[in-house]
Rosetta silent file (secondary structure, phi, psi, omega in degrees, C-alpha in Angstrom):
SEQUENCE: XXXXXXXXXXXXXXXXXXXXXXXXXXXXXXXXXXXXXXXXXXXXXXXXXXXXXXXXXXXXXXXXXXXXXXXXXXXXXXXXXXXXXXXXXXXXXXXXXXXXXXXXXXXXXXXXXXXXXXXXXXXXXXXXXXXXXX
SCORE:     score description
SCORE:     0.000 S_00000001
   1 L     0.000  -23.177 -159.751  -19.327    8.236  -39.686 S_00000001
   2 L  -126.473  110.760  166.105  -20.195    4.639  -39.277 S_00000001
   3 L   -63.104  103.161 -174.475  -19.478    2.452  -36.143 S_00000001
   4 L   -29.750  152.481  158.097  -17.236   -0.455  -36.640 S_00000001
   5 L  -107.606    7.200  153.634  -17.845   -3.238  -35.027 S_00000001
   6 L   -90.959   12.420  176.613  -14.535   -4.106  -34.250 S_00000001
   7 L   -60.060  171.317 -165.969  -13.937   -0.578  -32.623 S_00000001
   8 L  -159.427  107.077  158.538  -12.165   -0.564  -29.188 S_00000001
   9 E   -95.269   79.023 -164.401  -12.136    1.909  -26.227 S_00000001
  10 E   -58.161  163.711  165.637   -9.235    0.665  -23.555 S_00000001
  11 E  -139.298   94.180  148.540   -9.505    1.979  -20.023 S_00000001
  12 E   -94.114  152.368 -166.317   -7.344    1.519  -17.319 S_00000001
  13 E  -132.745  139.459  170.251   -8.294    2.150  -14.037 S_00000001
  14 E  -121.229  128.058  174.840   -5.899    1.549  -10.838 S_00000001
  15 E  -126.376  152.317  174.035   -7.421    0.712   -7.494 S_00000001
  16 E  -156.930  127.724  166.093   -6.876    0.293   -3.871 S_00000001
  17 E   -59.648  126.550  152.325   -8.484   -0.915   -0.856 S_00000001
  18 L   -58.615  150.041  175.776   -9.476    1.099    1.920 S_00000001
  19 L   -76.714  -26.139  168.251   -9.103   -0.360    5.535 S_00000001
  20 L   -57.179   -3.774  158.633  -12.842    0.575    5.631 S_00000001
  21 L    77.608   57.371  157.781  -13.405   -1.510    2.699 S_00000001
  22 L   -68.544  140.876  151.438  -13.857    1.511    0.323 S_00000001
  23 E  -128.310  157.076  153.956  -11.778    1.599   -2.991 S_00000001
  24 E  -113.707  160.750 -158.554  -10.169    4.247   -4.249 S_00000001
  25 E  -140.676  125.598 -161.979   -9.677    5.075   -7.746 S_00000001
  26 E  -112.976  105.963  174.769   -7.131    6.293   -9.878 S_00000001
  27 L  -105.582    0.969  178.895   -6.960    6.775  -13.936 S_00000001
  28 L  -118.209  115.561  168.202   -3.800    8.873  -13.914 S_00000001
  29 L  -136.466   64.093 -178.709   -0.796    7.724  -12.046 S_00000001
  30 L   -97.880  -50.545 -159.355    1.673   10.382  -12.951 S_00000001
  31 L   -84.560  -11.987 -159.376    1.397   12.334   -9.911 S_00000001
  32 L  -118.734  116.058 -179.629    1.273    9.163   -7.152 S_00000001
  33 L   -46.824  -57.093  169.062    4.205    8.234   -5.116 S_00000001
  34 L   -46.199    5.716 -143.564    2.774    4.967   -3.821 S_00000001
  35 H   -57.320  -21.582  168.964    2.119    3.436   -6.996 S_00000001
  36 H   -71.659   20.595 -149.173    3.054   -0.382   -5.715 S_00000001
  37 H  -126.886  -34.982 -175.626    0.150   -0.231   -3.414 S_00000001
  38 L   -70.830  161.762  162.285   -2.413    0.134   -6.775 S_00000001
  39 E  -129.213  126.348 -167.756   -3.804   -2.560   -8.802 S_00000001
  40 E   -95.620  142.473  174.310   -4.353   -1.735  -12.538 S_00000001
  41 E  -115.142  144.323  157.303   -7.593   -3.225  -14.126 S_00000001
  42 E  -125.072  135.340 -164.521   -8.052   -3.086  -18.020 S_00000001
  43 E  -123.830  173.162  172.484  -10.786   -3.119  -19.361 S_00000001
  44 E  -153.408   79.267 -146.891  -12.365   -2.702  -23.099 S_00000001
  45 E   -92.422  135.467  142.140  -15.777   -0.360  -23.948 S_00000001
  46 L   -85.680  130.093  178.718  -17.135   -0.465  -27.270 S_00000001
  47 L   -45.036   96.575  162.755  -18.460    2.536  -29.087 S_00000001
  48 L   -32.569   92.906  167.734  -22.201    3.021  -29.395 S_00000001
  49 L   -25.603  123.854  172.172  -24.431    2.732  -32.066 S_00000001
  50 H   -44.370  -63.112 -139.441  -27.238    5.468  -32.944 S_00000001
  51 H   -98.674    9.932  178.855  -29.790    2.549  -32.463 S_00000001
  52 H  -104.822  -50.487  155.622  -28.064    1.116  -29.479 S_00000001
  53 H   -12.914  -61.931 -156.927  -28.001    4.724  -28.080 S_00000001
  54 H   -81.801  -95.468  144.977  -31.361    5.018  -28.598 S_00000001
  55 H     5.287  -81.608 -170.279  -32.306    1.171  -27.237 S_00000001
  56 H   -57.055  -44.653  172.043  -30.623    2.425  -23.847 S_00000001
  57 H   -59.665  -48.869  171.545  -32.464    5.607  -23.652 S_00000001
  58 H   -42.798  -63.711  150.835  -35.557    3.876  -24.503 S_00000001
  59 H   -22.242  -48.436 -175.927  -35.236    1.529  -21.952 S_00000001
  60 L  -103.184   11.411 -168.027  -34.489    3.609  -19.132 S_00000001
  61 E   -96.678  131.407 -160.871  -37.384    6.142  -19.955 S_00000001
  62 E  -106.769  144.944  144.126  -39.997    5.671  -17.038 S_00000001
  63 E   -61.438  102.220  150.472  -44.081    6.526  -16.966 S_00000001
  64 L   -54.050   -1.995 -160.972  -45.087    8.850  -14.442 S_00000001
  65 L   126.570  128.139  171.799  -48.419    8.466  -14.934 S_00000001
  66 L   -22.122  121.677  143.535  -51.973    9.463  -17.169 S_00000001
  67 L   100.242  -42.177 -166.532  -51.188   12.982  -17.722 S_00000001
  68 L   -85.972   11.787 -155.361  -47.610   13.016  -15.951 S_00000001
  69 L    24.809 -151.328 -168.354  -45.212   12.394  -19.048 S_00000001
  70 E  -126.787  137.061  147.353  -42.079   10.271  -18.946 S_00000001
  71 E  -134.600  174.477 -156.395  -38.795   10.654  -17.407 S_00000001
  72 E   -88.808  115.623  158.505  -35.246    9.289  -17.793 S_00000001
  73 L   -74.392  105.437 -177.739  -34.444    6.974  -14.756 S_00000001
  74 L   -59.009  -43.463  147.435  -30.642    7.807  -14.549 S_00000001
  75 L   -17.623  -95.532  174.348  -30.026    4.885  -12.624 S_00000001
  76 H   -47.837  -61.656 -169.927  -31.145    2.644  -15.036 S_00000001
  77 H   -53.046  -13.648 -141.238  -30.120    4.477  -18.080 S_00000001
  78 H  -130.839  -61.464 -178.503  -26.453    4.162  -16.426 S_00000001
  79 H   -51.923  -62.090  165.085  -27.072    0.242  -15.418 S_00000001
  80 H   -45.532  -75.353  176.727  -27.922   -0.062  -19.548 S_00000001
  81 H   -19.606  -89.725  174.570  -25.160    1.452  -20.505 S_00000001
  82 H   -48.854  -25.649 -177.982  -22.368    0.101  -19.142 S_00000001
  83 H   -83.974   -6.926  179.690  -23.507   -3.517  -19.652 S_00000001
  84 H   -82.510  -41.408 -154.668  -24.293   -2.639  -23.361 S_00000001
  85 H   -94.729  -24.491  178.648  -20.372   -0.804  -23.649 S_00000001
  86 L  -101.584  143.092 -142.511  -18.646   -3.079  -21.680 S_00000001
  87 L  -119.297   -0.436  176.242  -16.928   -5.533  -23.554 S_00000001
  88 L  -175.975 -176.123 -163.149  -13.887   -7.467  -21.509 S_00000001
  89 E  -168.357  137.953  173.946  -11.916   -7.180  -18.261 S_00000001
  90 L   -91.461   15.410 -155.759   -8.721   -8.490  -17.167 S_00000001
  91 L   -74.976  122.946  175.529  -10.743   -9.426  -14.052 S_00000001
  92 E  -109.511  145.728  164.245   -9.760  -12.763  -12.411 S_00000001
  93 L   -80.089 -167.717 -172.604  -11.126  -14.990   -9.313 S_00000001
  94 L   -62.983   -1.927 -150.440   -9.072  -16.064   -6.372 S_00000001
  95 L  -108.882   10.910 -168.201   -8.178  -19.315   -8.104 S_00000001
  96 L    85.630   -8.441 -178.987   -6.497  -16.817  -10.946 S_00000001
  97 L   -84.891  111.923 -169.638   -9.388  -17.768  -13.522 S_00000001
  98 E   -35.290  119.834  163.190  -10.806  -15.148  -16.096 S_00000001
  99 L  -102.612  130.382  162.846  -14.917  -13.738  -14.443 S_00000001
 100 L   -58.115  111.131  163.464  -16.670  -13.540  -17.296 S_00000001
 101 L   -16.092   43.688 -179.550  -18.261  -10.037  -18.725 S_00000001
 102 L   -90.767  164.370  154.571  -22.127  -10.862  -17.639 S_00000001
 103 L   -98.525   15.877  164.214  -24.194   -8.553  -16.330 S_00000001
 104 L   -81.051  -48.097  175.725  -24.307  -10.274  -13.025 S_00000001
 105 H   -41.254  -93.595  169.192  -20.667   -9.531  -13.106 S_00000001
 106 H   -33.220  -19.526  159.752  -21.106   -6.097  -13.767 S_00000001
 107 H   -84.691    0.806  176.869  -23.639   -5.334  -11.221 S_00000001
 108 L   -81.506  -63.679 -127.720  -20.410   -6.648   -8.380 S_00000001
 109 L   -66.294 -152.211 -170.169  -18.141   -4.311   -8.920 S_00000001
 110 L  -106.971 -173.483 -172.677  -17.916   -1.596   -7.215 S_00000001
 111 H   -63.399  -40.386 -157.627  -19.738    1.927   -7.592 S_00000001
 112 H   -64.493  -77.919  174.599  -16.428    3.750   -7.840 S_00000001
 113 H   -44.657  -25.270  159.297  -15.317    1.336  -10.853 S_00000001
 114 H   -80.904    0.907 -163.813  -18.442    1.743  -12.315 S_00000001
 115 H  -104.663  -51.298 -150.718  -18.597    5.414  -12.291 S_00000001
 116 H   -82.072  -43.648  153.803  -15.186    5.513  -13.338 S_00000001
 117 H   -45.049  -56.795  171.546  -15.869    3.462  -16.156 S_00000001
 118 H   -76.825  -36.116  167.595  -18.536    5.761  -17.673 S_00000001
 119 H   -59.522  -46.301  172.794  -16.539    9.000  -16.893 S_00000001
 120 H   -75.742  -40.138 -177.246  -13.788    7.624  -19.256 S_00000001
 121 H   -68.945  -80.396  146.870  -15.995    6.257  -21.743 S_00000001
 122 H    12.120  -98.947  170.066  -17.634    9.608  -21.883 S_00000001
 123 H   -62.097   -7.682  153.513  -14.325   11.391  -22.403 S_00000001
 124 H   -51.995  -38.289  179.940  -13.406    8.942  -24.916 S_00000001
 125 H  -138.963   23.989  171.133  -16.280    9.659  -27.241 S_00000001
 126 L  -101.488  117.939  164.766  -17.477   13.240  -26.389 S_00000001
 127 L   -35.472   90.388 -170.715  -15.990   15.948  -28.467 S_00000001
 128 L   -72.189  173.465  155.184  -13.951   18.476  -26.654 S_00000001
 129 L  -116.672   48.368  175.308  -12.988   21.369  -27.671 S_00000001
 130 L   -87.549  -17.768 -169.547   -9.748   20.514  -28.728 S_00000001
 131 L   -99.718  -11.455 -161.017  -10.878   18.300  -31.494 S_00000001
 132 L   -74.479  -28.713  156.178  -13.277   20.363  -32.215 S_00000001
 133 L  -127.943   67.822  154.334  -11.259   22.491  -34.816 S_00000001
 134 L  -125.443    0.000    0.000   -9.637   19.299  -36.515 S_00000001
């Protein structure tokens, strides 16, 4: 009922460079022949607080204007997110040395890994409805 604060969501994600300098992105690699060609990233999202929840929505909720109401800038609301959930990386520079979890950091990578990120985190803490009669 109550989130820990020592909670954990792992992710891995496997990637590969395009010669166009695209990546593609993999979170299943049951099905892929090539598999020395990937590079696995791990990663580690924390679980969200009602008031952190909240904090992120809040945040990302725009004015239109006297009269206009508010809407949710998705964009932002997305940008908040991940830098609130994510919480480590196995990400190294060329010299082999651990990049640090910032939110400078987190605005490099690329869209695919960042998409890819939330799309797991997501299914990680959205009910299906398999759990749903446990």
């Amino acid at each position: 009922m109550f989130i820990e604060s020592s909670g954990e969501i792992a992710v891995e994600i496997y990637y590969k460079k395009a010669k166009n300098g695209t990546i593609h992105i993999k979170t299943d690699m049951t099905d892929v022949a090539d598999k020395e060609l990937w590079t696995k990233a791990s990663f580690a999202l924390k679980p969200l607080t009602w008031k952190q929840h909240n904090d992120i929505q809040r945040g990302a909720t725009v004015n239109r204007g006297p009269g206009m109401g508010s809407d949710l800038d998705w964009v932002l609301y997305k940008e908040r997110k991940l830098v609130t959930v994510l919480k480590s990386w196995d990400a190294k520079d060329a010299d082999g040395k651990p990049i640090p979890v910032t939110q400078e950091n987190i605005f490099r990578l690329s869209p695919q890994i960042a998409e890819a990120l939330l799309n797991e985190f997501d299914k990680a803490t959205v009910l299906g409805e398999e759990e749903r009669g446990n």
